[in-house]
N, C-alpha and C positions, 0 to 999 in steps of 0.2 A: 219728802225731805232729800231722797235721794236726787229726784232731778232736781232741785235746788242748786244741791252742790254742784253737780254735772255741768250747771247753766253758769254759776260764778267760774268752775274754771273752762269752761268754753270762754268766757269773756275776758280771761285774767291769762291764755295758752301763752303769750308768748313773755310772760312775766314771767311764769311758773318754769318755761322752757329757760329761760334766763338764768334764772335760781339753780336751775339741773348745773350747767355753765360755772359758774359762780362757787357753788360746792366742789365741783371738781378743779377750781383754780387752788386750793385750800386743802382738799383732801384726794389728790388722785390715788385713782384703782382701774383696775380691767375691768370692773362689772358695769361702772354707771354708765356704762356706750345702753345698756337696757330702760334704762330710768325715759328719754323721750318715745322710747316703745310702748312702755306703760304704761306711760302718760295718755295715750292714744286711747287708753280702754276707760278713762275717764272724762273724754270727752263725749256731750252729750248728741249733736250733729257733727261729724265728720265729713271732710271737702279736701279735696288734690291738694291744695292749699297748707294747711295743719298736715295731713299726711307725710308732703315730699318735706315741710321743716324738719316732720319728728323723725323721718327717716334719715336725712340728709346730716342731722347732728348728731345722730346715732353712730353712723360710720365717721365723721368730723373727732367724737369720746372715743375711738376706739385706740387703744397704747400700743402700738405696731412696733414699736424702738424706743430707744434710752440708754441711759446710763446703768436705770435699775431692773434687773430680769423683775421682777416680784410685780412690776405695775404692769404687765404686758398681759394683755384680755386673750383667755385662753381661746386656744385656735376652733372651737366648737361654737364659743358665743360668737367670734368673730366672724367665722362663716355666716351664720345666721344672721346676724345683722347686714353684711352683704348682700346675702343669699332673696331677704325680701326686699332690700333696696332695685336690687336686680329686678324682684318679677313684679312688682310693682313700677320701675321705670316702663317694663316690656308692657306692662296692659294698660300704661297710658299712653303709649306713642303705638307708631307707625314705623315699619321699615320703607325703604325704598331698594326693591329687590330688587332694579333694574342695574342701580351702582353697586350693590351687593356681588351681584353675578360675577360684571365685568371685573371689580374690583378682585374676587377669588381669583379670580380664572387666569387675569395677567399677571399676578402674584405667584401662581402656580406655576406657570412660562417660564417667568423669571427663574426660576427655582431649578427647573429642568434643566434651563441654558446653563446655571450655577454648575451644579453636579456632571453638567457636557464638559464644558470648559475651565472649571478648574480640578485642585487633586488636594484636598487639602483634610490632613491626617486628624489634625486639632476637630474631634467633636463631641460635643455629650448631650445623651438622650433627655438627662433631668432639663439641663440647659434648653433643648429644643423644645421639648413640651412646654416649657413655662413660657416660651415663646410664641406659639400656635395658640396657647391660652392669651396671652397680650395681645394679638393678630385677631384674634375672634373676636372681642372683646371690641376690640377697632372696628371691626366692619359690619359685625353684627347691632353694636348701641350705637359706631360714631353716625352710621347713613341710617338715623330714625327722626322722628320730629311727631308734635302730637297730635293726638286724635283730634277731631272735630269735636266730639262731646266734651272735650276736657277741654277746647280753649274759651275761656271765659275771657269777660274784662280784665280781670287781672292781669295783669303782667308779671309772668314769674321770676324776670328779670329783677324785679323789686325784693321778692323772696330771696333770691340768691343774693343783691345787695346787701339785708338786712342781716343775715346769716354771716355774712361775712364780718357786719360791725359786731354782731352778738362774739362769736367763733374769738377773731381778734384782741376784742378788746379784754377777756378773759385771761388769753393765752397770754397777754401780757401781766397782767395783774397775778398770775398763777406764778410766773419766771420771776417780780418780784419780790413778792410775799416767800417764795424759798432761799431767793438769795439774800434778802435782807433780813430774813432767819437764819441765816449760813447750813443751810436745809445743801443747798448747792454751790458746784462754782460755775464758774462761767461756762458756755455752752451749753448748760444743760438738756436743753431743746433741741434734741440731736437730729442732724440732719438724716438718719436713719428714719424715717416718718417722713413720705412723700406728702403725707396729708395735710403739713403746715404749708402746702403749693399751693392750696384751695382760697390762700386769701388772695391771690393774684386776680383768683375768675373775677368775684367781685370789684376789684379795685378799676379792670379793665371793664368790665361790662360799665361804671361810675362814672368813668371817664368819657366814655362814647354816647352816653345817655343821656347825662347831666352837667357836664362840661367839665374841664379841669379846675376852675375857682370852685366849683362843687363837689370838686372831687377831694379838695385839700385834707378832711378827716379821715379817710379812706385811705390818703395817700400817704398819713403822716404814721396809721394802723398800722400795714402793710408794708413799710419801713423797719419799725422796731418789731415785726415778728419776724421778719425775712432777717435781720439783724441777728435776732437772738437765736433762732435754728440753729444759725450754723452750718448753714448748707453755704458755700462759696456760688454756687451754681443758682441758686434760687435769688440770690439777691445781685448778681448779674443779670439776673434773667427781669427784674425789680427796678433796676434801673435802667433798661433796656425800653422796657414798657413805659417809662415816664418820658422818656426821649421820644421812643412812635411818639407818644400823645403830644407832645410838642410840637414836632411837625407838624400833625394834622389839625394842631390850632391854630400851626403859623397859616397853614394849605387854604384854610377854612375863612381866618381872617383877610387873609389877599384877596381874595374871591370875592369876599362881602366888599372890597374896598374900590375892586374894578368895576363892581356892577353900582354901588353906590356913591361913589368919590367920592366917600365921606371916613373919619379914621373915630372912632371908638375910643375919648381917652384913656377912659378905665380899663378896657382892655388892652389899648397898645403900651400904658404903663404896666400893667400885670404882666404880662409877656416880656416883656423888656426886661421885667424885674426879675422873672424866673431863672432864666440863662443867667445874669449875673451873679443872684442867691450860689444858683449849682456852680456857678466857677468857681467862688470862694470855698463854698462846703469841699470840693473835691478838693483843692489847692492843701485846704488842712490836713484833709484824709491821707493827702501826698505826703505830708510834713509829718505826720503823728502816727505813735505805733499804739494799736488798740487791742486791746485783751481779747475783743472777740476779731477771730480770724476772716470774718465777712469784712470786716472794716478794714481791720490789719493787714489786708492784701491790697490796699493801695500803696502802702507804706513799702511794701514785697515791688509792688510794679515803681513807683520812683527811684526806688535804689536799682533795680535791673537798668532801667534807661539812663540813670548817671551813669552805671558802670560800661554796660554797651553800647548808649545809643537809643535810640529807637528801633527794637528788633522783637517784634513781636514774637516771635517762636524762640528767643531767649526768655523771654517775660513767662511766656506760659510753660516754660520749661520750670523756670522759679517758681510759681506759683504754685502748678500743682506737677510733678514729676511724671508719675504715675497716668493724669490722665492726657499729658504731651507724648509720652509712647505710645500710649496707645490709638491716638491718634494720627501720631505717624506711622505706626505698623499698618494701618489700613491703608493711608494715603498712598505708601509706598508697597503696596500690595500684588499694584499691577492692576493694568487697566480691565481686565474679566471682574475681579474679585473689589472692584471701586463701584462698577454697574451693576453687577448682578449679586455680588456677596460670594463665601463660601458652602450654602447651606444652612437651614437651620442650626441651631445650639453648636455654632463655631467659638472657637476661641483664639487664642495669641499666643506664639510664644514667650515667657519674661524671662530667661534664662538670661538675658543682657541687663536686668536689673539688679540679679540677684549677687553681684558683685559686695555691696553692704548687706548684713541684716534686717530684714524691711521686716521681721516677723511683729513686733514690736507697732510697725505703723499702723494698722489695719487694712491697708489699702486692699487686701489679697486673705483668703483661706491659708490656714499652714496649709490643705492639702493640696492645693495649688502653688504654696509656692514650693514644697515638695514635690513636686512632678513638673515645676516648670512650667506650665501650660495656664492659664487665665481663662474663666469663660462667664466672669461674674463682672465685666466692663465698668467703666464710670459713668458713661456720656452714653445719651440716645444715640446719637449720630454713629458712636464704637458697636455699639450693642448690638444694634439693629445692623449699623452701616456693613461689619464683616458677618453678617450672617445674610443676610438681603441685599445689601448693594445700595445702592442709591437708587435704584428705580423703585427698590421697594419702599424707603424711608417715604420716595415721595407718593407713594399710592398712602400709607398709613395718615398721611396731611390731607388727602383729600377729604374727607369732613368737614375738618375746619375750615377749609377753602370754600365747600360748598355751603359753611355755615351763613343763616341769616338769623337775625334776632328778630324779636316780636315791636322793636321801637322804629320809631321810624330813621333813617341815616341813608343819607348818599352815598351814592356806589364806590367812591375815595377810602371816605370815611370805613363802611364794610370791612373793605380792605385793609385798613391799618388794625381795624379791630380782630381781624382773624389771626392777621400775622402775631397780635398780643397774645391771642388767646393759644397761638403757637406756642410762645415761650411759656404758657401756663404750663401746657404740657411738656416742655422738656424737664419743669421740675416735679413732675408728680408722675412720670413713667413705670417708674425704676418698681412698684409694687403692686400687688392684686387688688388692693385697698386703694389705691392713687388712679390708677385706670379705673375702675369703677365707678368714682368718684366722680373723674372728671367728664369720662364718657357719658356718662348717665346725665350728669350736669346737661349739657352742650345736648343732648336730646332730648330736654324737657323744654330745653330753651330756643329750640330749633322752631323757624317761623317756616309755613309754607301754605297757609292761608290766607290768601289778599284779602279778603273783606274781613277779615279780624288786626288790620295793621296796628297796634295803639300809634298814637302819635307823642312824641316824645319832647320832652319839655325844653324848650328852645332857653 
């Protein structure tokens, strides 16, 4: 009787994994990140497959930020749910200790040249450790790819798709089910939670796979969750990745038109019709002020440009204050500390901020902005860029750069897809939960066996 049951929910996992989903749109808490773990002890044959889902939506349940302390999944389950996402990613993959080494070792250089040639007082040890932890993290999961035993037919690129329609479409139903309770107000999906980034992986992995008219439910998903976060950075980064994929339809369809001389109506009307669609949509977004601040900063950037023009570093000054200084505190750094950074867990002075009361914003700690000194950034590029320099930002890219997928795609194409899969990670950096997430992602889905290619559906 028992395998009975074991066999119905082996048949019914990802219905059931749904239902986990589903209840927590309705009733969140910090424990249900456990419910797809358990789920695991009631399957009767387990496979990589069922596994990385039940893991993968385990850390996806877990309440890292909000509005509400009360929902935030204590820091012990948390680990633990990481902690076997982690050694379970490590004993299906492979490192490649060859870019591991170098990848240390010029990092290290950089580092030395850092503390040669610059002098810079701003530093804290919590800061640098939690940074060596993000660096590790990078170069120990991003340069892996998986075993030989573990690549099956499958394509786990499909996993990761599916994950993302499941993940998504919850998360929306969850933001309305509170707000049309007046449970919440707007934003509640706070951009504190790197983990709402994860719908990008899919969206782009959708788009490079399956083409962009295949990709329209994914894209229309990944629109209103990126919308309702509330992350301004994530849904830049949202429209950004719809733009690549544009290009590399227009790149794609040229190609097919010089070798075929022949023009695709359906396609060259859909293309046509996209660019038009997005002129008008932005034109609105231009025109209309919206309660959620991801949309509402178009509204912020058309009034900057009537007022001054076209002046990009006024816009981003309106936009966001906070992280336009501190992008130009690095900028204007000086060229040692633009290359090389100041050393690990540096920070910035804001003492030129503190002119208003910004306690009020969040932007900053009171004990930061008590002492003056910043070391908790907004942007990869700040975070990283004044502690490592730019040589390092671009050593931590190298991953993604050396990423391949398991489908098949032209070398162009690759290319536009890494760059996307870039901007996944600039919005899921910022936490131990987001790196995790995403790194382990990108190393399950790392291809580097040729005789296992899938070929990918044209």
């Amino acid at each position: 009787m028992i395998s009975d049951l074991k066999n119905k929910i082996s048949r019914n996992y990802y219905i059931l994994l749904s239902s986990i989903f589903f209840i927590n749109a309705f009733m969140r808490n910090g424990f249900i990140c456990l419910a797809p773990i358990l789920l695991l002890f009631l399957i009767k044959e387990l496979n990589s497959k069922i596994i990385l889902s039940s893991l993968i939506s385990s850390v996806l349940l877990l309440e890292v930020g909000g509005s509400d302390a009360v929902l935030i999944t204590p820091g012990i389950i948390r680990y633990f749910c990481l902690f076997i996402f982690l050694i379970y990613v490590l004993n299906i993959t492979k490192g490649d200790f060859i870019k591991q080494i170098i990848t240390v070792t010029l990092l290290l250089t950089s580092q030395i040249l850092s503390i040669t040639l610059t002098n810079n007082p701003y530093r804290s040890l919590s800061e640098g450790m939690t940074m060596i932890i993000y660096l590790s993290i990078v170069i120990n999961i991003g340069f892996r790819s998986r075993k030989s035993k573990f690549n099956t037919n499958t394509d786990l690129t499909d996993l990761i798709i599916n994950l993302g329609y499941i993940y998504g479409i919850f998360l929306i139903i969850g933001y309305l089910y509170l707000f049309l309770s007046n449970s919440i107000e707007f934003n509640f999906l706070s951009n504190l939670s790197s983990l709402k980034g994860f719908i990008l992986i899919p969206l782009s992995l959708h788009l490079y796979k399956n083409g962009l008219f295949k990709s329209i439910p994914i894209i229309l998903i990944s629109f209103f969750v990126s919308a309702f976060t509330g992350g301004r950075t994530q849904f830049f980064m949202f429209l950004l990745i719809i733009i690549i994929s544009l290009i590399n339809n227009f790149l794609r369809e040229t190609i097919k038109f010089l070798h075929v001389k022949k023009i695709n109506f359906l396609n060259f009307s859909f293309f046509l019709g996209i660019p038009i669609f997005i002129s008008i949509t932005l034109r609105k977004l231009f025109l209309s002020e919206f309660a959620f601040k991801t949309i509402g900063v178009f509204n912020t950037v058309y009034k900057a440009f009537i007022s001054n023009g076209i002046d990009i570093n006024f816009a981003y000054m309106v936009i966001d204050p906070f992280r336009f200084y501190e992008t130009r505190e690095w900028v204007n750094s000086g060229l040692n500390t633009l290359l090389f950074g100041n050393g690990f867990g540096s920070g910035i002075n804001i003492n030129d901020l503190l002119f208003v009361d910004i306690r009020s914003m969040g932007a900053y700690s009171i004990t930061e902005i008590n002492e003056g000194i910043a070391f908790k950034l907004h942007d990869l590029w700040t975070w990283y860029g004044i502690s490592i320099g730019l040589i390092g930002i671009t050593l931590i890219t190298l991953p993604i750069i050396f990423f391949k997928p398991f489908f098949k795609i032209k070398k162009y194409e690759s290319n536009f897809l890494n760059l996307s899969l870039l901007l996944c990670y600039v919005s899921m950096w910022y936490s131990l939960s987001g790196n995790l997430l995403f790194w382990g992602t990108l190393a399950i889905l790392n291809y580097k066996e040729d005789k296992l290619i899938l070929n990918a559906k044209k």
